[in-house]
TORFIVO-86425 format. One record per residue: x, y, z of N, C-alpha, C in turn; residue in three letters. Coordinates in pm, whole numbers, padded with zeros to 5 digits, always signed. Example, Ala and Ser with C-alpha at 12.3 -4.5 7.8 and 13.67 -1.06 7.14 Angstrom:
# residues 2
+01319-00569+00780+01230-00450+00780+01320-00330+00780ALA
+01285-00225+00708+01367-00106+00714+01290+00003+00787SER
END
This chain:
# residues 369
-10853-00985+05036-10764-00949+05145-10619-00939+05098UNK
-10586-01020+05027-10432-01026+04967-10414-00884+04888UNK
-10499-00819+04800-10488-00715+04734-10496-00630+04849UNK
-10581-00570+04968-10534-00473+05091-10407-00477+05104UNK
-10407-00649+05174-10260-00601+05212-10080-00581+05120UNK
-10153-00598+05039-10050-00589+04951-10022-00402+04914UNK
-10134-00359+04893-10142-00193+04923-10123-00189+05049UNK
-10127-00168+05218-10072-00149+05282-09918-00161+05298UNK
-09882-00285+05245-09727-00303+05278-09653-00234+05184UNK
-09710-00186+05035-09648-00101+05001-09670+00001+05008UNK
-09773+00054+05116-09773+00231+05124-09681+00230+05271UNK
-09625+00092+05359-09561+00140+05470-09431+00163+05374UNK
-09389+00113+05254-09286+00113+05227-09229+00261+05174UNK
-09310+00304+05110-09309+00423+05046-09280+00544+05209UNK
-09399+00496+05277-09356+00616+05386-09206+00593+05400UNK
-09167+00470+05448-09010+00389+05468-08908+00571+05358UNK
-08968+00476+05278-08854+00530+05147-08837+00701+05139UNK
-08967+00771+05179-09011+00919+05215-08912+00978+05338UNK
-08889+00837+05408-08823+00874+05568-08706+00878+05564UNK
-08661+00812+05457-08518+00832+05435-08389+00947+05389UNK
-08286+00943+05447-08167+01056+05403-08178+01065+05280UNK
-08075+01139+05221-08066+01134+05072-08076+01071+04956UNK
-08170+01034+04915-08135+00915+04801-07987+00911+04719UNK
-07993+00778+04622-07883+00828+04537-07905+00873+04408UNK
-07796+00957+04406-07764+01046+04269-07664+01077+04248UNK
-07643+01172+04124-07471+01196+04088-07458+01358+04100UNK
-07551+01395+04166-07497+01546+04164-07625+01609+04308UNK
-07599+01752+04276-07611+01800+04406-07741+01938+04347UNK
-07831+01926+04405-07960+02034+04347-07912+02126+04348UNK
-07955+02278+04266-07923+02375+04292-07947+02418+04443UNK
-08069+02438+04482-08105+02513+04625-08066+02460+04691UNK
-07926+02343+04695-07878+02278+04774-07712+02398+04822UNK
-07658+02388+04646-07566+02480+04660-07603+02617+04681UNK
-07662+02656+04685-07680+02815+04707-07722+02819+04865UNK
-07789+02728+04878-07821+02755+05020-07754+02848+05123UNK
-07840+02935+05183-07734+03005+05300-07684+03135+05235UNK
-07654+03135+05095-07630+03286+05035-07657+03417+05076UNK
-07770+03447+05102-07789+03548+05170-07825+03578+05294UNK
-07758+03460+05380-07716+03474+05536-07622+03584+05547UNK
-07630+03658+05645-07519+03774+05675-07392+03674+05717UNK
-07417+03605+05765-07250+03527+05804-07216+03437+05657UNK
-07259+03465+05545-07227+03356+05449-07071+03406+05417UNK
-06985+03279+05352-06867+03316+05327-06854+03322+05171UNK
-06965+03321+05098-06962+03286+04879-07108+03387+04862UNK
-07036+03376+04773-07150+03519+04675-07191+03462+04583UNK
-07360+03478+04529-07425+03407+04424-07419+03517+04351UNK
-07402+03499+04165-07450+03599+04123-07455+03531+03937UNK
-07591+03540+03959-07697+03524+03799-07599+03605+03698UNK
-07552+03510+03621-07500+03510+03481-07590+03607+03355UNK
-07619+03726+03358-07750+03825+03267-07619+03908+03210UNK
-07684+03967+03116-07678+04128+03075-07592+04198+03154UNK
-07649+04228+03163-07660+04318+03290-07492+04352+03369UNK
-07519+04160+03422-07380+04129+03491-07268+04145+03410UNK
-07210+04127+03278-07117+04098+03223-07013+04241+03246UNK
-07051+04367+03216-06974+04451+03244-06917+04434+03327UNK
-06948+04396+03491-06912+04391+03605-06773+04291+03630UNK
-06842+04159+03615-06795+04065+03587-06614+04082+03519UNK
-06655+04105+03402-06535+04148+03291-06433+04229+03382UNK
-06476+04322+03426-06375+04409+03513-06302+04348+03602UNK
-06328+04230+03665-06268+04144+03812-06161+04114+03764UNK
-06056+04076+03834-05913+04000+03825-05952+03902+03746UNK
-05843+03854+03687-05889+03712+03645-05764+03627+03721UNK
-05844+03500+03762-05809+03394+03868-05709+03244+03786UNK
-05655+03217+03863-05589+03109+03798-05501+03120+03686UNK
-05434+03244+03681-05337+03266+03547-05225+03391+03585UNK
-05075+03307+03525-05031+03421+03575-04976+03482+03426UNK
-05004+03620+03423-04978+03704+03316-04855+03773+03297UNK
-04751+03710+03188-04613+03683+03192-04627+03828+03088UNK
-04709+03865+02941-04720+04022+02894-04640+03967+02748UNK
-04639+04022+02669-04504+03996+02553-04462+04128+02492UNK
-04355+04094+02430-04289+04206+02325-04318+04215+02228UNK
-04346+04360+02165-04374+04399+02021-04262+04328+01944UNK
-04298+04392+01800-04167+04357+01729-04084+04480+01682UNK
-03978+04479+01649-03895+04548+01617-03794+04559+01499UNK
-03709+04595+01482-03620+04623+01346-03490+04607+01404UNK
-03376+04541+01358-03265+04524+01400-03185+04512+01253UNK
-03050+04501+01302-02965+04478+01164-02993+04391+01066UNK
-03025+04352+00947-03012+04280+00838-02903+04199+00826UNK
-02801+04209+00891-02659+04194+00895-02617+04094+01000UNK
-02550+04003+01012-02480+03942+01149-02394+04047+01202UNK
-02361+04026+01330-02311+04117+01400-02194+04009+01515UNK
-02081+04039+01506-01992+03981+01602-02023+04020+01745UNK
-02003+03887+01779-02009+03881+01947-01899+03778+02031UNK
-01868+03826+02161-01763+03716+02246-01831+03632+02222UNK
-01790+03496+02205-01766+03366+02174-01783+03343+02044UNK
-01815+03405+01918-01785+03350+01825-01663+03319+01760UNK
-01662+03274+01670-01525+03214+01625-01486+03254+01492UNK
-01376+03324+01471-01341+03387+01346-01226+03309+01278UNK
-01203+03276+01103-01151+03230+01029-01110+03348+00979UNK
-00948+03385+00973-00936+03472+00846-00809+03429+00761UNK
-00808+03483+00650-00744+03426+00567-00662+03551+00463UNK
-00523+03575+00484-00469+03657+00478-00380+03628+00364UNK
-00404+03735+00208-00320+03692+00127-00195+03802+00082UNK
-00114+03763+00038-00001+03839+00037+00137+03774-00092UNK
+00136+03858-00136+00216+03820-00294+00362+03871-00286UNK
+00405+03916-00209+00511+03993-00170+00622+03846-00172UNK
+00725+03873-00211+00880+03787-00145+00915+03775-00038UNK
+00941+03862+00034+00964+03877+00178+00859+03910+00278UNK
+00789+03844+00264+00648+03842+00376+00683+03831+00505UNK
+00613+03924+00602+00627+03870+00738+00512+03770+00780UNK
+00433+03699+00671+00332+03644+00725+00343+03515+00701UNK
+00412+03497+00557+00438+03411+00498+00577+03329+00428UNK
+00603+03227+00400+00707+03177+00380+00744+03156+00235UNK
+00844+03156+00216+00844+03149+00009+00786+03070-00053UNK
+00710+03074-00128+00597+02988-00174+00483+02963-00194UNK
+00495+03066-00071+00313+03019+00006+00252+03191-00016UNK
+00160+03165-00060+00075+03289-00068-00055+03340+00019UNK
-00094+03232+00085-00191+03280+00225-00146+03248+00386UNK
-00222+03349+00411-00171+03303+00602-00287+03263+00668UNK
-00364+03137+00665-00464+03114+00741-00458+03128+00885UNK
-00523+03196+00948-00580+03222+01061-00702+03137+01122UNK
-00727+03060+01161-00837+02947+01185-00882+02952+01371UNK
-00987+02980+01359-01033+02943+01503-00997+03039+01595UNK
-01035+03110+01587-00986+03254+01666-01127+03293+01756UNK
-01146+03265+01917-01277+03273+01926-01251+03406+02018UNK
-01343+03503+01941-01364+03624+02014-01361+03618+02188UNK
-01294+03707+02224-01248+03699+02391-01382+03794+02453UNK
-01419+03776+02583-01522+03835+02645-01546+03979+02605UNK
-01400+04059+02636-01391+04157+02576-01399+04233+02465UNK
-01414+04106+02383-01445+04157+02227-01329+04202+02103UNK
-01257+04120+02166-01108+04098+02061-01057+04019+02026UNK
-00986+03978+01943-00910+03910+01867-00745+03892+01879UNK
-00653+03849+01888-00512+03868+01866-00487+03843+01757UNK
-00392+03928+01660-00334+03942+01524-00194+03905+01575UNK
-00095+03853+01491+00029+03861+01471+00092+04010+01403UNK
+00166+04035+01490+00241+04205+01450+00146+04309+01504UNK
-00004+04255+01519-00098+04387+01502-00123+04395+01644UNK
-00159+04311+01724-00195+04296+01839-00346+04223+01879UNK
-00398+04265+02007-00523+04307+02011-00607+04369+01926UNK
-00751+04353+01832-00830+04422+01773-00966+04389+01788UNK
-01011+04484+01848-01181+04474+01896-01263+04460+01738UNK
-01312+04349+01760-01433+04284+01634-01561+04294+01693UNK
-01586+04317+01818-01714+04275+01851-01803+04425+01823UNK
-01953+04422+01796-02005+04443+01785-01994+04497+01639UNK
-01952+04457+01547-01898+04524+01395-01990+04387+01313UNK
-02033+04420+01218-02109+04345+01112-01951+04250+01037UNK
-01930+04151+00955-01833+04065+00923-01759+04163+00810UNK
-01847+04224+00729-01738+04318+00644-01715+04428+00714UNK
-01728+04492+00810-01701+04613+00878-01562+04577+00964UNK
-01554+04438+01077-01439+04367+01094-01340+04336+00981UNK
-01415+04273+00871-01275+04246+00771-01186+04378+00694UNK
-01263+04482+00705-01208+04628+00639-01116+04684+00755UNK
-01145+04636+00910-01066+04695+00989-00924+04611+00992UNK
-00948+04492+00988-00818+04438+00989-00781+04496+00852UNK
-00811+04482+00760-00756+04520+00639-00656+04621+00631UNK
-00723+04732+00753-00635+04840+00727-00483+04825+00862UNK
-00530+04781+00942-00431+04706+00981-00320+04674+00979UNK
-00349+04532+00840-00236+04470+00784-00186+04496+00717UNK
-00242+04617+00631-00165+04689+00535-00033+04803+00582UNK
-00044+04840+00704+00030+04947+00761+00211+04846+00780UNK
+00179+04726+00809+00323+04600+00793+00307+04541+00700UNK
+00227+04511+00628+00243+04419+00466+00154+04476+00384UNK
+00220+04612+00279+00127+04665+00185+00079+04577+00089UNK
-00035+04589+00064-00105+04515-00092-00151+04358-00011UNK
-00142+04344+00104-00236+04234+00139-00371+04243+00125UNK
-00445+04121+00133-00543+04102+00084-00657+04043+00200UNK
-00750+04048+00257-00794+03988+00389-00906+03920+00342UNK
-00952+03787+00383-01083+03753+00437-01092+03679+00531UNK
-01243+03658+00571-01273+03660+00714-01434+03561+00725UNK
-01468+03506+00793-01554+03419+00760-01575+03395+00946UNK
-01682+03446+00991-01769+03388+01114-01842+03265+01130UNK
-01817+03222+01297-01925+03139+01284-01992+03141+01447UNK
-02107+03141+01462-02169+03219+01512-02155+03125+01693UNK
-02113+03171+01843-02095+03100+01925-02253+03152+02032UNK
-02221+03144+02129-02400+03096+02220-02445+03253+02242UNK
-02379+03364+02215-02373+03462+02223-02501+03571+02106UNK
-02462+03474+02009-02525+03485+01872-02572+03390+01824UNK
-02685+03273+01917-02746+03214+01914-02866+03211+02011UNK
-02983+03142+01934-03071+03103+02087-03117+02947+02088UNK
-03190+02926+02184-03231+02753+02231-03363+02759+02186UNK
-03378+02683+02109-03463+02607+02107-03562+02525+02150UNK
-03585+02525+02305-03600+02410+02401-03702+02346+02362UNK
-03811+02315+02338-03932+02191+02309-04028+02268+02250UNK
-04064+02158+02206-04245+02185+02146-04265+02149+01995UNK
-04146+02173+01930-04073+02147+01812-04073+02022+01775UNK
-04051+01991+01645-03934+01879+01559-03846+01868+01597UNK
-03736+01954+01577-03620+01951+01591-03608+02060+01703UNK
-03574+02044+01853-03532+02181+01917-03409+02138+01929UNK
-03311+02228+01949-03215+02271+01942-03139+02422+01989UNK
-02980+02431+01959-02930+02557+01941-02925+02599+01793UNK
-02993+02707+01781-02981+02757+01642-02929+02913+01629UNK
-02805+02937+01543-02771+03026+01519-02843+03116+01469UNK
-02785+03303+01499-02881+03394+01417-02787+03436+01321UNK
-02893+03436+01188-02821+03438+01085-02794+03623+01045UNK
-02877+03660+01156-02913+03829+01098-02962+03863+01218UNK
-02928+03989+01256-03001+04086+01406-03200+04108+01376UNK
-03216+04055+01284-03406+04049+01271-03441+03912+01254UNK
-03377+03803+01328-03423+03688+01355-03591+03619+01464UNK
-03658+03633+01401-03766+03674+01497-03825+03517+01562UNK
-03922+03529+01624-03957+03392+01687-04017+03319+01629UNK
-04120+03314+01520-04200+03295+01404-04048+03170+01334UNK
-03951+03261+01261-03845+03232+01226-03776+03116+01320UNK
-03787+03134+01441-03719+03063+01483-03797+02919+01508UNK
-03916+02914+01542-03965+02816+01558-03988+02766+01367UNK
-04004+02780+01257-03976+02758+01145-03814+02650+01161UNK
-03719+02738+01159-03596+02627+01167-03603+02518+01250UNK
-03673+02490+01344-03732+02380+01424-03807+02278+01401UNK
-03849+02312+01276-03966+02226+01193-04105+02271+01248UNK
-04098+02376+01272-04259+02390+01331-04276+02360+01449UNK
-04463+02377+01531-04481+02284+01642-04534+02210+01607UNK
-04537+02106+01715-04603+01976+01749-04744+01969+01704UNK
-04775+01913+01659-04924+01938+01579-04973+01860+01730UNK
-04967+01815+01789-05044+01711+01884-05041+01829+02059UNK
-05027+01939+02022-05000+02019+02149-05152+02055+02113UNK
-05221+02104+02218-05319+02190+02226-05313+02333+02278UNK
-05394+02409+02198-05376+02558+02191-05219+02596+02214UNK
-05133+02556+02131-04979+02607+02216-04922+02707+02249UNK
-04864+02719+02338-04820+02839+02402-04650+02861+02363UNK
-04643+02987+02346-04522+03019+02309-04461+03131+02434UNK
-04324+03059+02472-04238+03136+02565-04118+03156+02550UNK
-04098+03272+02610-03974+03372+02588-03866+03379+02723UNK
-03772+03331+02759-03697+03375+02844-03576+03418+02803UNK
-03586+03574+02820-03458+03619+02834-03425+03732+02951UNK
-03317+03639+02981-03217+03672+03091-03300+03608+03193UNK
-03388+03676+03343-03432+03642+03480-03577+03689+03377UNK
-03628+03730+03294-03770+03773+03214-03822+03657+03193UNK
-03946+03612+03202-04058+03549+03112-04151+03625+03033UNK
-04151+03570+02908-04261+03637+02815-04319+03540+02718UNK
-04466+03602+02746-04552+03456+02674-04665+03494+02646UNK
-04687+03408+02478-04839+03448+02426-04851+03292+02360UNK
-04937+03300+02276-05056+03200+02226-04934+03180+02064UNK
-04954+03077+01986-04964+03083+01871-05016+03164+01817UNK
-05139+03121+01817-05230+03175+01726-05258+03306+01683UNK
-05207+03393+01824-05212+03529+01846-05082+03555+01732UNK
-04933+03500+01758-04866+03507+01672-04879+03490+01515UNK
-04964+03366+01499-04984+03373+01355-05092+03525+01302UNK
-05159+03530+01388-05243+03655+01313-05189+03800+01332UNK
-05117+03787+01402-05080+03960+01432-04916+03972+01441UNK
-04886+04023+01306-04677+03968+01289-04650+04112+01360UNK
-04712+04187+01419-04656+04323+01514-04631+04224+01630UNK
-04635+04112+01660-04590+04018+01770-04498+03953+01754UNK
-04446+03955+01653-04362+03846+01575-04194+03898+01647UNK
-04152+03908+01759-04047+03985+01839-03956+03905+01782UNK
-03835+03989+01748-03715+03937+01706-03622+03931+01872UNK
-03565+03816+01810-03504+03741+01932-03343+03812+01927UNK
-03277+03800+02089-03164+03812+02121-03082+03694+02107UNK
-02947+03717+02136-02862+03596+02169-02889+03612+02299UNK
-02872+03478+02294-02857+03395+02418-03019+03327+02484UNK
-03147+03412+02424-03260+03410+02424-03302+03260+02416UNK
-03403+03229+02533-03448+03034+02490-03617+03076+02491UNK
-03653+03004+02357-03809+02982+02352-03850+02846+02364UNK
-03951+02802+02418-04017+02698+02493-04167+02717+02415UNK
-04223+02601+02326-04330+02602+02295-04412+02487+02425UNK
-04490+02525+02454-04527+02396+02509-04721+02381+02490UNK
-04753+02325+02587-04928+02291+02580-05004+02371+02638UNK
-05139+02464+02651-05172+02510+02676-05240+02469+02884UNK
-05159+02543+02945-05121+02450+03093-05293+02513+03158UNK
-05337+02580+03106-05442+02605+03154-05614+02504+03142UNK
-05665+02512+03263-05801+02374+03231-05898+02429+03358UNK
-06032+02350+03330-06147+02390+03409-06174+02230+03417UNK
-06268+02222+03546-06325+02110+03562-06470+02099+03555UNK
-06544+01982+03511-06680+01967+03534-06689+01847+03567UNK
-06837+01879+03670-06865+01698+03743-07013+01777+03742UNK
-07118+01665+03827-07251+01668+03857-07304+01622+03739UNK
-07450+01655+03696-07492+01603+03596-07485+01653+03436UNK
-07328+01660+03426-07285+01710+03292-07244+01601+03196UNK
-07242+01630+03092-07198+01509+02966-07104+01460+03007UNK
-06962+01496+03063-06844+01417+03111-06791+01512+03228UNK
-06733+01407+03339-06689+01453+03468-06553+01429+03421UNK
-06455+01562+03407-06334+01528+03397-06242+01676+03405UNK
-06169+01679+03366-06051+01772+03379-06059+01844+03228UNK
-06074+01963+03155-06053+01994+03006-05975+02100+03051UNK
-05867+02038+02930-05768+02144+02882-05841+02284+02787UNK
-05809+02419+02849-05842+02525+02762-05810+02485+02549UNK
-05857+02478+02519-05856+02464+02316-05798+02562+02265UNK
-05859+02681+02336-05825+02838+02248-05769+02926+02297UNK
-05773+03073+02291-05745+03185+02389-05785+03193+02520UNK
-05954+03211+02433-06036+03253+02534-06166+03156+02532UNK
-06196+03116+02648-06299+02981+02618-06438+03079+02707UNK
-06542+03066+02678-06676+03111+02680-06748+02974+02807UNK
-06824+03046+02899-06911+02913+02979-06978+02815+02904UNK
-07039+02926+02725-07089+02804+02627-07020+02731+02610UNK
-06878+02789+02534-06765+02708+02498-06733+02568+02569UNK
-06731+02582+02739-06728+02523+02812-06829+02422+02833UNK
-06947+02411+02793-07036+02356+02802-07016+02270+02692UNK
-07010+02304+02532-06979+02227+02470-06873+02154+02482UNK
-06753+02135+02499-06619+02082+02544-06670+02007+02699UNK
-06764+01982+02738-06772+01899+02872-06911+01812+02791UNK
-06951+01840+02687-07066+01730+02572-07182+01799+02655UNK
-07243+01912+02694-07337+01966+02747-07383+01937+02871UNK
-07501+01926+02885-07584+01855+03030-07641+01712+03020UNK
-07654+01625+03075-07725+01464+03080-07855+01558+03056UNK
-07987+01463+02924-08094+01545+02942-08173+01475+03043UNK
-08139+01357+03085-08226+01293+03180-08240+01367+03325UNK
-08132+01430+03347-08104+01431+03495-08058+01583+03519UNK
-08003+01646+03429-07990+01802+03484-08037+01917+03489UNK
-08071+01997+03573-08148+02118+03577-08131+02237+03452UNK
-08162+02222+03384-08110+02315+03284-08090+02464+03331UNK
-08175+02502+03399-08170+02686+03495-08061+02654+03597UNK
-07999+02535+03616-07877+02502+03708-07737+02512+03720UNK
-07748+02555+03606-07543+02546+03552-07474+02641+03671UNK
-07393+02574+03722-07344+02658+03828-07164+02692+03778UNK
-07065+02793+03774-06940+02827+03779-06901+02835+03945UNK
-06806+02776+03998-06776+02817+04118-06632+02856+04079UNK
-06597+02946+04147-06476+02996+04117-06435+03057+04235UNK
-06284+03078+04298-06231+03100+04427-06123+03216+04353UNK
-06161+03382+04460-06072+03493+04415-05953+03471+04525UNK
-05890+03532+04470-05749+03599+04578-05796+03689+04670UNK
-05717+03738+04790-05752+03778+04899-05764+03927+04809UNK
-05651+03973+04743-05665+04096+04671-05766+04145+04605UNK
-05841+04045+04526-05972+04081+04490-06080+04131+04530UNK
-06035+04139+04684-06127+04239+04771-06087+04381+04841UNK
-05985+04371+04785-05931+04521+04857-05986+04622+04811UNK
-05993+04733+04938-06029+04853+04865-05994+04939+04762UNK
-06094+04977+04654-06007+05055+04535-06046+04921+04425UNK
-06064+04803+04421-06030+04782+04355-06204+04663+04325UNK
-06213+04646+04184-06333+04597+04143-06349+04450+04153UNK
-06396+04452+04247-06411+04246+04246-06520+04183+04283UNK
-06541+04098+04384-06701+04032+04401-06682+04074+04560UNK
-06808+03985+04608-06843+04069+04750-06746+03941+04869UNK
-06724+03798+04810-06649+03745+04874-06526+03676+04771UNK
-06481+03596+04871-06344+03511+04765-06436+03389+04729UNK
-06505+03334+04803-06557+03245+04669-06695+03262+04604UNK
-06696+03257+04501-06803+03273+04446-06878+03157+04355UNK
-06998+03182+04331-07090+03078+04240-07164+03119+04174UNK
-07136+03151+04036-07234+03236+03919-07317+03131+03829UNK
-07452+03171+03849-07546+03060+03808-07560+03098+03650UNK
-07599+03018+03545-07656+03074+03440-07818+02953+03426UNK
-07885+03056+03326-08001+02956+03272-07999+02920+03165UNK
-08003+02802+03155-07961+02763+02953-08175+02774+02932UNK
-08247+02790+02986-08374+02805+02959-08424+02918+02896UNK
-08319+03047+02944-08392+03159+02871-08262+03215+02760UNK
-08355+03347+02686-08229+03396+02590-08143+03468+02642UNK
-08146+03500+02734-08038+03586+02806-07924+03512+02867UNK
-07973+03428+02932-07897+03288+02979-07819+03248+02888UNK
-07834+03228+02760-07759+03131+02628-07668+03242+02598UNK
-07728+03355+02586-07641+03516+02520-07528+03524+02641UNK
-07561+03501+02723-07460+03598+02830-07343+03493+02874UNK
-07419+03331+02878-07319+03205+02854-07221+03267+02767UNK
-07263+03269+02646-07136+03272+02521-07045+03415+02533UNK
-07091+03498+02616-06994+03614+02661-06921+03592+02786UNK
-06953+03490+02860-06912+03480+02998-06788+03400+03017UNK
-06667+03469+03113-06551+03471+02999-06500+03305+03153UNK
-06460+03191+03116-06423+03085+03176-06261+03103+03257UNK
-06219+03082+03348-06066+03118+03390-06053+02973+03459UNK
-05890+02971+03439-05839+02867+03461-05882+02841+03607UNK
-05893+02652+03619-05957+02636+03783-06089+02627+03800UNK
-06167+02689+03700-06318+02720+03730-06380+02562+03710UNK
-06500+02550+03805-06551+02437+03803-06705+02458+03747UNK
-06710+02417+03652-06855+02405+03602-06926+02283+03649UNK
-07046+02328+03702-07135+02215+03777-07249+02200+03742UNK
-07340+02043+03701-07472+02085+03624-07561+02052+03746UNK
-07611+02087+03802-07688+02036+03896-07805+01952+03885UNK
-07896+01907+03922-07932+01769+03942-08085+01824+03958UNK
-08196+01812+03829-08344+01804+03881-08401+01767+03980UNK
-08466+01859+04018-08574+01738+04170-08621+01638+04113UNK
-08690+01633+03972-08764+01547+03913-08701+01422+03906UNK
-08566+01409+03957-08461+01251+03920-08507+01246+04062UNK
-08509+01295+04125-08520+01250+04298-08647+01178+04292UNK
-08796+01247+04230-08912+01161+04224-08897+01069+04192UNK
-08831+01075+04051-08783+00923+03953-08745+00825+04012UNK
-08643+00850+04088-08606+00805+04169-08614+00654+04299UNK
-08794+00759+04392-08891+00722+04443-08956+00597+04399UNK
-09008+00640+04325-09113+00569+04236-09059+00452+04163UNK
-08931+00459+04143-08844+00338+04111-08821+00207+04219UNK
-08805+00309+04336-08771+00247+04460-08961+00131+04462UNK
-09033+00248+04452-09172+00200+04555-09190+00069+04424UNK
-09181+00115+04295-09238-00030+04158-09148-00144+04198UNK
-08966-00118+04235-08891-00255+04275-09004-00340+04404UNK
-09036-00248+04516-09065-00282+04617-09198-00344+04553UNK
-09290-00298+04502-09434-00358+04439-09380-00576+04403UNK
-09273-00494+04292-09218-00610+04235-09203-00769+04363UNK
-09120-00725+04456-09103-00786+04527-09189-00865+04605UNK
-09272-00771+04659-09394-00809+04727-09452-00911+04641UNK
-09509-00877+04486-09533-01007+04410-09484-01095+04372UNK
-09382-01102+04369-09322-01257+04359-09317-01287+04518UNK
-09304-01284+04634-09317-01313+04776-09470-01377+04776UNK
-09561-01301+04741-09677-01358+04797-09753-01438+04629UNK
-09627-01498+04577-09740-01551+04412-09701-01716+04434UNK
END
């Protein structure tokens, strides 16, 4: 009799446990999330990660990024070039007796600290006003030259710049050393400039390199820079570059290797990519045909004319079970925001059960021993 009822009380228990809401778990079944998809009132669009899809796909906006574009590179002077606010030294020699520059004895007329006026001139003694700006340093020193010779023949001129914010750019972070750093030459490029900085930060991930000049933003990758010097844009005065961390990230939770926040690594990160960088799927507990992307478009992404999905939010499944699934993963392109989700076997739900009904067995025998 003790063995009956000991099977009865644990088959009421099991019904018990059958009757119950949701068990617990850490994630959410697939046919849980999809559910309702192809209701006419649904507000998210499912759509299987294949072949097939990727053309389509590829064509859509991409979400969560705003695309600032960059500048080629170009060719500029070899040469420094005067600008308002720099500051000119010249140094004026003259052998003559009766100098108007100089006093008996003395054979130079230093000129010190002369900072170019907005307008782009200078004041001379006797000479006046003389526009320096935009003239390379020997093209300015030949003009005064001729100048000073017209009131003191057989003088002798030099001239020595030093470069003010005009003919410089900032440095702002990401660097060793950021700073203001002068341009030594009109083909000072950004490559160059982050070099006089000591480099970047080795501890940044994927770093991003930015450009503001004037009310403009312009911005690309390192890396893109190191491989392709047709990017390598030579900088203006007054120009500030900003290295910083790659601000872009995706999230994963449910039954994936780690529930957390990842920063983008590279350019361009892949759903595989993504998969590896989140340590894959738990093998105990996740659906492998489950991998879900949810991702939320802009209202624009549906306008007419233009190629996008059938709603603003969407949920693109892949199967890590077949080859198409693994192939079309590693083409399937990840955007900032996107949430990768592993969803949760039925088979943990049985597991589950049966865990529940052996505790309950358990119990019952030590109660009635």
């Amino acid at each position: 009799m003790g063995v009956w009822w000991k099977l009865c009380l644990g088959g009421l228990l099991a019904l018990s446990v059958a009757a119950c809401g949701p068990l617990p778990r850490g994630a959410a079944l697939r046919s849980e999330i999809i559910q309702g998809s192809n209701d006419a009132v649904a507000d998210f669009a499912v759509y299987p990660v294949t072949k097939a899809f990727l053309p389509s796909v590829n064509a859509w906006p991409t979400t969560g990024t705003k695309h600032y574009g960059w500048l080629g590179h170009s060719h500029g002077s070899a040469t420094q070039v005067i600008r308002p606010g720099d500051t000119i030294d010249i140094i004026i020699w003259d052998n003559t007796d009766n100098s108007l520059l100089t006093v008996p004895g003395q054979r130079t007329a230093n000129l010190e600290g002369m900072r170019v006026a907005a307008n782009g001139t200078i004041f001379m003694p006797y000479i006046g006003k003389v526009r320096v700006s935009d003239r390379s340093p020997d093209s300015a020193r030949e003009l005064l030259q001729r100048r000073i010779e017209v009131i003191v023949p057989g003088a002798q001129v030099q001239l020595r710049m030093a470069e003010g914010r005009v003919n410089s750019i900032d440095l702002v972070g990401g660097v060793s050393s950021p700073g203001t750093i002068p341009m030594p030459d009109q083909n000072f490029s950004v490559l160059a400039a982050i070099s006089a900085g000591g480099g970047i930060q080795s501890s940044l991930e994927n770093p991003q390199v930015k450009l503001v000049r004037g009310h403009k933003i312009y911005q690309t990758s390192a890396a893109r820079l190191y491989e392709n010097p047709q990017l390598d844009t030579r900088l203006r005065g007054g120009d500030k570059v900003i290295v910083e961390e790659d601000r872009r990230y995706f999230l994963s939770l449910g039954a994936a290797g780690q529930e957390s926040q990842h920063q983008f690594n590279r350019d361009s990160v892949s759903a595989l990519d993504a998969l590896s960088i989140i340590g894959g799927v738990q093998d105990s507990r996740a659906n492998p045909e489950g991998v879900l992307i949810l991702r939320e478009y802009p209202a624009s992404a549906l306008a007419a004319g233009v190629r996008g999905p059938r709603q603003q939010r969407v949920v693109f499944t892949i199967d890590l079970t077949s080859s198409d699934g693994l192939f079309s993963a590693r083409n399937f392109p990840i955007n900032s925001g996107d949430l990768v989700f592993a969803t949760e076997s039925p088979v943990t739900s049985a597991q589950t059960i049966f865990g529940l009904i052996g505790s309950a067995f358990g119990v019952i025998n030590i109660a009635t021993n």
